[in-house]
MMTF fields as JSON, N, C-alpha, C and O atoms, coordinates in Angstrom:
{
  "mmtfVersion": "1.0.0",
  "mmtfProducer": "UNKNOWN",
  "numBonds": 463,
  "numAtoms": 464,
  "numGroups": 116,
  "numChains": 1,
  "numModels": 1,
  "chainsPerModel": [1],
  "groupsPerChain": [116],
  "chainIdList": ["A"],
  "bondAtomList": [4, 2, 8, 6, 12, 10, 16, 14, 20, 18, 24, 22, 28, 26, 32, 30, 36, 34, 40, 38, 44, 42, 48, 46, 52, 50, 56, 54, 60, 58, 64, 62, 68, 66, 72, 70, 76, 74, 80, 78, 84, 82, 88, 86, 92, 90, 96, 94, 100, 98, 104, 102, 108, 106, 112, 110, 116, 114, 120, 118, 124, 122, 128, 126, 132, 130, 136, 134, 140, 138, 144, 142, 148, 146, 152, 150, 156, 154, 160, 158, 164, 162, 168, 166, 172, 170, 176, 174, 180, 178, 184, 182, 188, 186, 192, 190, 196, 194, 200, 198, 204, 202, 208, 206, 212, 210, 216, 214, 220, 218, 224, 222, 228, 226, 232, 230, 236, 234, 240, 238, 244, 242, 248, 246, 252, 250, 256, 254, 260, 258, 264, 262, 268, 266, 272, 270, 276, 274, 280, 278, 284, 282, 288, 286, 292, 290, 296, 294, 300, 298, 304, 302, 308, 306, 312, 310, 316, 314, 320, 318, 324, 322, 328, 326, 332, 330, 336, 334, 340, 338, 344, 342, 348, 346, 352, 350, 356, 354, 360, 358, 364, 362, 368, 366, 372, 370, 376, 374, 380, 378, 384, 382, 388, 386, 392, 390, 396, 394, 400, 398, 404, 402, 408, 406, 412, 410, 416, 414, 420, 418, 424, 422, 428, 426, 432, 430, 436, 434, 440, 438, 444, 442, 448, 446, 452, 450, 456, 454, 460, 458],
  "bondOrderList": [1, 1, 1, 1, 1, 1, 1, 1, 1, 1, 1, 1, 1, 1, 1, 1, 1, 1, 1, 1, 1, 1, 1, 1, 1, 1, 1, 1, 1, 1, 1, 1, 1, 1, 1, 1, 1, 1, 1, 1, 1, 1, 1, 1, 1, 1, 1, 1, 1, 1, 1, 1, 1, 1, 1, 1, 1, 1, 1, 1, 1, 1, 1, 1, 1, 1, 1, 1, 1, 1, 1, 1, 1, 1, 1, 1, 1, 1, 1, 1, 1, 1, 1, 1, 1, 1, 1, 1, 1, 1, 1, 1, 1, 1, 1, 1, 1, 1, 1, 1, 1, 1, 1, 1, 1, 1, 1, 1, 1, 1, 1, 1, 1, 1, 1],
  "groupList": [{"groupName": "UNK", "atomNameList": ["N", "CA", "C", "O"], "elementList": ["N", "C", "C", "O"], "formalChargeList": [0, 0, 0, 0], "bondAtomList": [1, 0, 2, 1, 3, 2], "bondOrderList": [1, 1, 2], "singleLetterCode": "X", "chemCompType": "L-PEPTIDE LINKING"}],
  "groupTypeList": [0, 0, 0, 0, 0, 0, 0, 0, 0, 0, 0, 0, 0, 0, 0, 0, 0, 0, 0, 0, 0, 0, 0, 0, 0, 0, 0, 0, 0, 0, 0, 0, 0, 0, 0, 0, 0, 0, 0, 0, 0, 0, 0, 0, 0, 0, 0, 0, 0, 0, 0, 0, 0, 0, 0, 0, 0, 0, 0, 0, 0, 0, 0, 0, 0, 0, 0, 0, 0, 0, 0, 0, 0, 0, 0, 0, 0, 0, 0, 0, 0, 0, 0, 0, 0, 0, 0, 0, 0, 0, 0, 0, 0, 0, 0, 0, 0, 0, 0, 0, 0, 0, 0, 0, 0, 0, 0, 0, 0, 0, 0, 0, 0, 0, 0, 0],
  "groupIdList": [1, 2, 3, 4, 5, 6, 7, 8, 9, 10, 11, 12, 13, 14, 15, 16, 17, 18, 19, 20, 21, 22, 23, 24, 25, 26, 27, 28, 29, 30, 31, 32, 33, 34, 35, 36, 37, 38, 39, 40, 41, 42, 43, 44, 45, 46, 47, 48, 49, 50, 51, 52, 53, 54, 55, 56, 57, 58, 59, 60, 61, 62, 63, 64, 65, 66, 67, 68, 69, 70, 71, 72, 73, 74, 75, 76, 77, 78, 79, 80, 81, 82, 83, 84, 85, 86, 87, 88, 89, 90, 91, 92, 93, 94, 95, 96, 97, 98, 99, 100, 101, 102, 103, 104, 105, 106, 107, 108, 109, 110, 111, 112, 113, 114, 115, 116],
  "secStructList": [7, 7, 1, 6, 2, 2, 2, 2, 2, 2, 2, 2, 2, 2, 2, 2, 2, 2, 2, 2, 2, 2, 6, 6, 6, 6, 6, 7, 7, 7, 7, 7, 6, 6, 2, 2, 2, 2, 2, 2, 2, 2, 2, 2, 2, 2, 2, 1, 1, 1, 1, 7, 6, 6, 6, 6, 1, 1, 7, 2, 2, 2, 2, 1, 6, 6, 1, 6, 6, 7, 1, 7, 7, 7, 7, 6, 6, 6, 3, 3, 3, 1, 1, 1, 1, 1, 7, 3, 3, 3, 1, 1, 7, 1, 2, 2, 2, 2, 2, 6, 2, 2, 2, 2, 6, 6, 1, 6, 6, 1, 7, 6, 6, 6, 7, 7],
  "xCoordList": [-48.379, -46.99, -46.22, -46.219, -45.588, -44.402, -43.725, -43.834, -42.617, -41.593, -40.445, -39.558, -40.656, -39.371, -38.915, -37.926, -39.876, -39.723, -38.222, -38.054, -37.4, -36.527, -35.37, -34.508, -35.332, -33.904, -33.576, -32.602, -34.669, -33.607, -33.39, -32.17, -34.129, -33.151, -31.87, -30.986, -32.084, -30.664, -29.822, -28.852, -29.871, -29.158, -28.209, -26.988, -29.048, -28.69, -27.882, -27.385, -28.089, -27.502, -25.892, -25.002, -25.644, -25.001, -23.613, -22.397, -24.301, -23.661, -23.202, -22.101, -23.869, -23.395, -22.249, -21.259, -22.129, -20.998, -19.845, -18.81, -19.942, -18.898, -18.503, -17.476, -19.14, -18.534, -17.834, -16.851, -18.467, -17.646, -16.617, -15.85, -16.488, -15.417, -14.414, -13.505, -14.268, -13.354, -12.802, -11.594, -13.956, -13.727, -13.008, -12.532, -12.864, -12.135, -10.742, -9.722, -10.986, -9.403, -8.456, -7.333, -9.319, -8.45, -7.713, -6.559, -8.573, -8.702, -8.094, -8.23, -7.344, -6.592, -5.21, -4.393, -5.119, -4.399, -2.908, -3.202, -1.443, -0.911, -0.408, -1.063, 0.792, 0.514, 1.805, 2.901, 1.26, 2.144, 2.61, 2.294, 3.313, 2.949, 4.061, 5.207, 3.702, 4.242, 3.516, 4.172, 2.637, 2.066, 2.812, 2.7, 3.897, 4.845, 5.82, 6.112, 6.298, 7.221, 6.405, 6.936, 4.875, 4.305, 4.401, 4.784, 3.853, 3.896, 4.847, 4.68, 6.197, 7.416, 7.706, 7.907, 7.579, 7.645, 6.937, 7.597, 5.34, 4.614, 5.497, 5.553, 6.011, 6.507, 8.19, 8.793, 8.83, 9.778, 9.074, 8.887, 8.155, 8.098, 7.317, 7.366, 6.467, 6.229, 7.526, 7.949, 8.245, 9.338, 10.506, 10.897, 10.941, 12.43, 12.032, 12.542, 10.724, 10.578, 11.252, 11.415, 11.583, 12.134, 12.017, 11.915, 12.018, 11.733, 13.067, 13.291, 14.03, 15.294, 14.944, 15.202, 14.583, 14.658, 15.846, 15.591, 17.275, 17.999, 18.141, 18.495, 17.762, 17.825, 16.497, 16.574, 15.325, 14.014, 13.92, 12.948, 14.863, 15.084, 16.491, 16.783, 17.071, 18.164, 17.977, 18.702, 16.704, 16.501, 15.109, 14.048, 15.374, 14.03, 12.826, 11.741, 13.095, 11.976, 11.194, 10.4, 11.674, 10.923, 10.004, 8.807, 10.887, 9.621, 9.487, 9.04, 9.737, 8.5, 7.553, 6.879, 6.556, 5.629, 4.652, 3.442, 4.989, 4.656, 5.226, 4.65, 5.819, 6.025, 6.525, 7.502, 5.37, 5.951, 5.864, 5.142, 6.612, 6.982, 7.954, 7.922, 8.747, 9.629, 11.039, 11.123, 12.177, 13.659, 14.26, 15.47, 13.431, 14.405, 12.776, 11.746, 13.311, 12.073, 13.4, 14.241, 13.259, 14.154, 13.759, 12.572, 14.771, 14.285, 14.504, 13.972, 15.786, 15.78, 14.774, 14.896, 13.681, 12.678, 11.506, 10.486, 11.66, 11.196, 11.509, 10.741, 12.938, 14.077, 15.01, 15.657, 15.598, 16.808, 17.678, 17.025, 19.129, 19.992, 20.039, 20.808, 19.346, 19.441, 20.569, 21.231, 20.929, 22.111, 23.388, 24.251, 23.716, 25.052, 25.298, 26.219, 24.957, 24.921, 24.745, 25.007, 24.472, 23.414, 21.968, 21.323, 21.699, 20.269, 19.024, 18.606, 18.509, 17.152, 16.242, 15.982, 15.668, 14.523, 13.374, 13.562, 12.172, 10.875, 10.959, 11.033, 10.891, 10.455, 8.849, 8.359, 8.346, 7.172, 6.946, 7.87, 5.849, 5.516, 5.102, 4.589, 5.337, 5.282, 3.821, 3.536, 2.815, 1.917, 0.794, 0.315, 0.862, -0.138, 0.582, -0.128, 2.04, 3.055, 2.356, 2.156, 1.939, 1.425, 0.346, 0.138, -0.61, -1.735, -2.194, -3.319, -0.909, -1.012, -0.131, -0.015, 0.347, 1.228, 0.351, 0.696, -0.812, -1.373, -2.05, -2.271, -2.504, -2.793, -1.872, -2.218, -0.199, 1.099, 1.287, 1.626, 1.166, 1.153, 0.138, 0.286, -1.016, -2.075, -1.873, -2.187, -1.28, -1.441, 0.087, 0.268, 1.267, 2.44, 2.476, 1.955, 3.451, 3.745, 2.414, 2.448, 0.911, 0.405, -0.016, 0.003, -0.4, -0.326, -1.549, -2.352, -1.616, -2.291, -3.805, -4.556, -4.015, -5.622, -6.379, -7.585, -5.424, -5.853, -5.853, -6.319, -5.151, -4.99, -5.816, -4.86, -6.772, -7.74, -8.912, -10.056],
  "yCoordList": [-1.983, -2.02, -0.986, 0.181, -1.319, -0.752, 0.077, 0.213, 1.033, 1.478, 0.871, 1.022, 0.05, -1.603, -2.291, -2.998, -1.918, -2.771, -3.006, -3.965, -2.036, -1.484, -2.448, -2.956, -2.735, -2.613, -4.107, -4.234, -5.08, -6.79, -6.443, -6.293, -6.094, -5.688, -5.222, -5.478, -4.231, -3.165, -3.683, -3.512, -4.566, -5.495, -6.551, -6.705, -7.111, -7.906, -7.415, -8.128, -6.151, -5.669, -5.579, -5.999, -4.882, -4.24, -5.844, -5.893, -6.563, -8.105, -8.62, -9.168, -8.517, -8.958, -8.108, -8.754, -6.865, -5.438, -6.204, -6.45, -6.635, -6.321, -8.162, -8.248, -9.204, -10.586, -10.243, -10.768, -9.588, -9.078, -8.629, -8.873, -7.33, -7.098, -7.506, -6.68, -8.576, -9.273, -10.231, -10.415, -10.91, -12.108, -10.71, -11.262, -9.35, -9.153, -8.844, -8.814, -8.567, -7.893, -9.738, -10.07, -10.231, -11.954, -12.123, -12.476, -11.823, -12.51, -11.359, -11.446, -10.18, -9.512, -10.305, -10.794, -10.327, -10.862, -10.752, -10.448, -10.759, -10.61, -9.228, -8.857, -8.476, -7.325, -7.395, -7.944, -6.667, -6.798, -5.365, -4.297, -5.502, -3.958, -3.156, -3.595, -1.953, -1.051, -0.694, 0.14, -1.118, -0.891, -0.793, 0.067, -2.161, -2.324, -1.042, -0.626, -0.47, 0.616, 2.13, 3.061, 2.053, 3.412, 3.47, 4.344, 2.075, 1.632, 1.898, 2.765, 1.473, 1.573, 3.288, 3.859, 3.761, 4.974, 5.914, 6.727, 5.651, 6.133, 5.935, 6.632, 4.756, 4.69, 5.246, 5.163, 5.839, 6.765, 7.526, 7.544, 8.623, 9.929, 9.619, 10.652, 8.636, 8.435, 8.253, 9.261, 7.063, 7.026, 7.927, 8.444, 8.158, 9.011, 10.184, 10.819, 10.999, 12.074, 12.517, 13.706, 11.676, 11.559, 10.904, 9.677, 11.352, 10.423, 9.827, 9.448, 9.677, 8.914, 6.896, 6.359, 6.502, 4.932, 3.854, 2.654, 4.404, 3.979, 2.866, 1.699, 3.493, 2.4, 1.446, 0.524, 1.822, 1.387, 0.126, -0.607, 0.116, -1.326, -1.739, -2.847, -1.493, -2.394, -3.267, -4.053, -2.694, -3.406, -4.105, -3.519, -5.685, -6.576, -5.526, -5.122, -5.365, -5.188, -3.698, -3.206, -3.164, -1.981, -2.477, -2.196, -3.548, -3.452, -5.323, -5.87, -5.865, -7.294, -6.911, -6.97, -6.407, -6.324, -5.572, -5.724, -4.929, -4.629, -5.769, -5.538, -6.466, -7.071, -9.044, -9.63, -9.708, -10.802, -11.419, -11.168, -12.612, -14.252, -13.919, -14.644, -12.848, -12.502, -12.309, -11.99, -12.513, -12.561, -11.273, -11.053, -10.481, -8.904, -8.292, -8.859, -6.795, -6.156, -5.195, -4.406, -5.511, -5.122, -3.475, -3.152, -2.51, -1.26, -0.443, 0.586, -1.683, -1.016, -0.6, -0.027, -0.951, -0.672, 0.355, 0.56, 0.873, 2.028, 2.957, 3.892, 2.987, 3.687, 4.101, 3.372, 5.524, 5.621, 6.732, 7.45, 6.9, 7.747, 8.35, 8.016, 9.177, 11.17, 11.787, 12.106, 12.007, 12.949, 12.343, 13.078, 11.0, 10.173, 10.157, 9.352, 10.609, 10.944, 9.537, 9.626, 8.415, 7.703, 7.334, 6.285, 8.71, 8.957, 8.473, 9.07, 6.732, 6.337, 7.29, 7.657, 7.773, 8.167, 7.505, 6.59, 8.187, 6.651, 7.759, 8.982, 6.384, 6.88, 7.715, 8.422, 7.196, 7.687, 9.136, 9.676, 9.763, 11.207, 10.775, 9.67, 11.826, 11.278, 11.385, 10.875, 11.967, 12.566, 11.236, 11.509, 9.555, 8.624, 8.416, 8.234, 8.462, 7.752, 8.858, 8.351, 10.448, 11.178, 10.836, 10.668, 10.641, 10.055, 8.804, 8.574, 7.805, 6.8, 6.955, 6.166, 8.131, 8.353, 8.01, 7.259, 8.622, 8.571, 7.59, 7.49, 6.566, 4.817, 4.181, 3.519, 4.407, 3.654, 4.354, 3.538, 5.571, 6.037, 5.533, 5.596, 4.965, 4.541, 2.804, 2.033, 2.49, 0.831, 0.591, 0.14, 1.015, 0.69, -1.079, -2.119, -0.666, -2.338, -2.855, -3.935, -2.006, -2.781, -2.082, -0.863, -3.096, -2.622, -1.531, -1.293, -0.931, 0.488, -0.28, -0.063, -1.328, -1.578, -2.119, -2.033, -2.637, -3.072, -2.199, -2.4, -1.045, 0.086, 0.674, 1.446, 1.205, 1.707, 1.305, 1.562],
  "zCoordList": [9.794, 9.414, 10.236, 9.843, 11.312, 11.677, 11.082, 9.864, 12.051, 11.91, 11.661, 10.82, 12.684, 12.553, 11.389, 11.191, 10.653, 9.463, 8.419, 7.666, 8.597, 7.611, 8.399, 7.682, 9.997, 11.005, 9.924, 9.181, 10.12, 9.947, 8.762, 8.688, 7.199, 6.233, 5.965, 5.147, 7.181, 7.575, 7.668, 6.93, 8.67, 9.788, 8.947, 8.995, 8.289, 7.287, 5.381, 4.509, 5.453, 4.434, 4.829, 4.09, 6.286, 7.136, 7.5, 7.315, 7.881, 7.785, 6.687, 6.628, 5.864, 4.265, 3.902, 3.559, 3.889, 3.561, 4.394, 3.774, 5.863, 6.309, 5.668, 4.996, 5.853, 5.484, 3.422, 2.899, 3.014, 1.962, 1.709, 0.778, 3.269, 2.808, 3.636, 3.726, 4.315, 5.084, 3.817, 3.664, 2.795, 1.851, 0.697, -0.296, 0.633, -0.2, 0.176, -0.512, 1.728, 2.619, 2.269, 1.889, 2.548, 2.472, 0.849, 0.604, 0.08, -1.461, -2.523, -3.743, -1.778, -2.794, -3.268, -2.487, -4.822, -5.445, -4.983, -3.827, -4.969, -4.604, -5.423, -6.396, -4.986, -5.457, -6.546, -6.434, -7.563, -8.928, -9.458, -8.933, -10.443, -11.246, -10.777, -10.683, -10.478, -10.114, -8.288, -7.663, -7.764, -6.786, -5.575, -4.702, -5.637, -4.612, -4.182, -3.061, -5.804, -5.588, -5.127, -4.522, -5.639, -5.003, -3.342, -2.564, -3.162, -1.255, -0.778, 0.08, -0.929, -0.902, -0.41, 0.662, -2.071, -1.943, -0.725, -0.078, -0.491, 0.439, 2.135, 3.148, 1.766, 3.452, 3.605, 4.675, 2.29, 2.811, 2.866, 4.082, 2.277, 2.866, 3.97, 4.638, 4.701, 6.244, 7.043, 7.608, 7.177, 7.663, 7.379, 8.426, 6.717, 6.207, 6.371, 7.293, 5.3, 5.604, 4.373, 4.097, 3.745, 1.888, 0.728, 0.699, 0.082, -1.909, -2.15, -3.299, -1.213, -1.692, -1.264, -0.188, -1.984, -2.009, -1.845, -1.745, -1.823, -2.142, -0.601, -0.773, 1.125, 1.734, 2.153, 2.965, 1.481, 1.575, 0.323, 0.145, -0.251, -1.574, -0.832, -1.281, -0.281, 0.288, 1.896, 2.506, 2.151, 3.669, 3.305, 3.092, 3.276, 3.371, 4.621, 4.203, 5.468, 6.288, 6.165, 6.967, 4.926, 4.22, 3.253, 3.209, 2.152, 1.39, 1.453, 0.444, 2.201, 2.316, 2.884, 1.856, 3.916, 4.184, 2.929, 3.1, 1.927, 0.848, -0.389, -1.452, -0.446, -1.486, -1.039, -1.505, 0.07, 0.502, -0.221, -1.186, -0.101, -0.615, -1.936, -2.93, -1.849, -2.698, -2.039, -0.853, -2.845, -2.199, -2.785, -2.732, -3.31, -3.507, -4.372, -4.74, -4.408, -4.549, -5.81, -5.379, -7.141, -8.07, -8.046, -8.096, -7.971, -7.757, -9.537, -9.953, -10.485, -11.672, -12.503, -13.585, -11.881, -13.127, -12.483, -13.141, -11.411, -10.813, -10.472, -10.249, -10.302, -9.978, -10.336, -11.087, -9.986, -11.025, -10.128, -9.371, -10.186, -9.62, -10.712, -11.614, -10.774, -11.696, -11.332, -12.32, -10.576, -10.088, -10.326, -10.803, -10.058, -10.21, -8.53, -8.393, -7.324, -6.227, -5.717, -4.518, -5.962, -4.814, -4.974, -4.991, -5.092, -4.393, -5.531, -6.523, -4.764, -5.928, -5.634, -4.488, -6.782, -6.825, -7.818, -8.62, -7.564, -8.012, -9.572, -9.698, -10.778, -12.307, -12.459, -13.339, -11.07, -11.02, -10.508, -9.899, -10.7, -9.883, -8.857, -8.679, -7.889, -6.285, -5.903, -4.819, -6.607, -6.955, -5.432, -4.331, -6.47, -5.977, -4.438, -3.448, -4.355, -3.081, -1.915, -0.811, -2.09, -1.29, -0.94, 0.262, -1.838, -1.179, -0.592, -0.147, -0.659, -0.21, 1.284, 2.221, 1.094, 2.702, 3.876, 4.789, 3.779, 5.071, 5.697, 6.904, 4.452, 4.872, 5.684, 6.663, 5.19, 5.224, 6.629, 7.486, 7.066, 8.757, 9.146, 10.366, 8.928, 9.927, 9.923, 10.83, 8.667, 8.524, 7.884, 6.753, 8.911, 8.192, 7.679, 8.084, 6.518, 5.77, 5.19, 4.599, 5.327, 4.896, 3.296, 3.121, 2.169, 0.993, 0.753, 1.655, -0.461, -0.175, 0.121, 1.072, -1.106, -1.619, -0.088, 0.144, 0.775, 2.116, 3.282, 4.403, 2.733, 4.088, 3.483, 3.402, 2.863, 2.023, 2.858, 2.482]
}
């Protein structure tokens, strides 16, 4: 019995991982919830360099690549002008949108669970 013995198992474990996870990169559900507005959020502080949302929900080409086959991405229920100023900010803590920053700079527009 060989050394060899372990590689075609390997080989074949190694093949299976990746046809998996191509059949899960394909087969994520579409994205619901609140997920859209964390993404959202993640790609102003990449792009803007700010937590103000107010032109990242008014321009389709911010948040369709995070939220496609939809005709508006409703910001009332994630969002809110605190100040009376303008300025949306997320109902959420910026807490998950930070750690999703650095997917959204390596894989802009694309949603977190797939830039992951």
């Amino acid at each position: 019995m060989g050394r060899g013995r372990w590689v075609l198992p390997a080989a074949a474990a190694v093949v299976a991982a990746a046809v998996y996870g191509v059949y899960l990169y394909r087969a994520l559900p579409p994205p619901a919830g609140d997920e859209p507005h964390y993404v959202l959020a993640a790609r102003s502080l990449v792009e803007d360099h700010d937590v103000d949302l107010r032109n990242d929900y008014a321009d389709v080409r911010r948040w369709g690549p995070v939220y496609p086959a939809h005709d508006r991405l409703d910001h009332s229920v994630a969002a809110f002008d605190y100040r009376g100023d303008g300025t949306l900010r997320s109902v959420h803590n910026v807490g998950l949108s930070v750690l999703l920053a650095p997917s959204q700079a390596l894989h802009p527009g694309h949603r977190s669970a797939q830039a992951a």
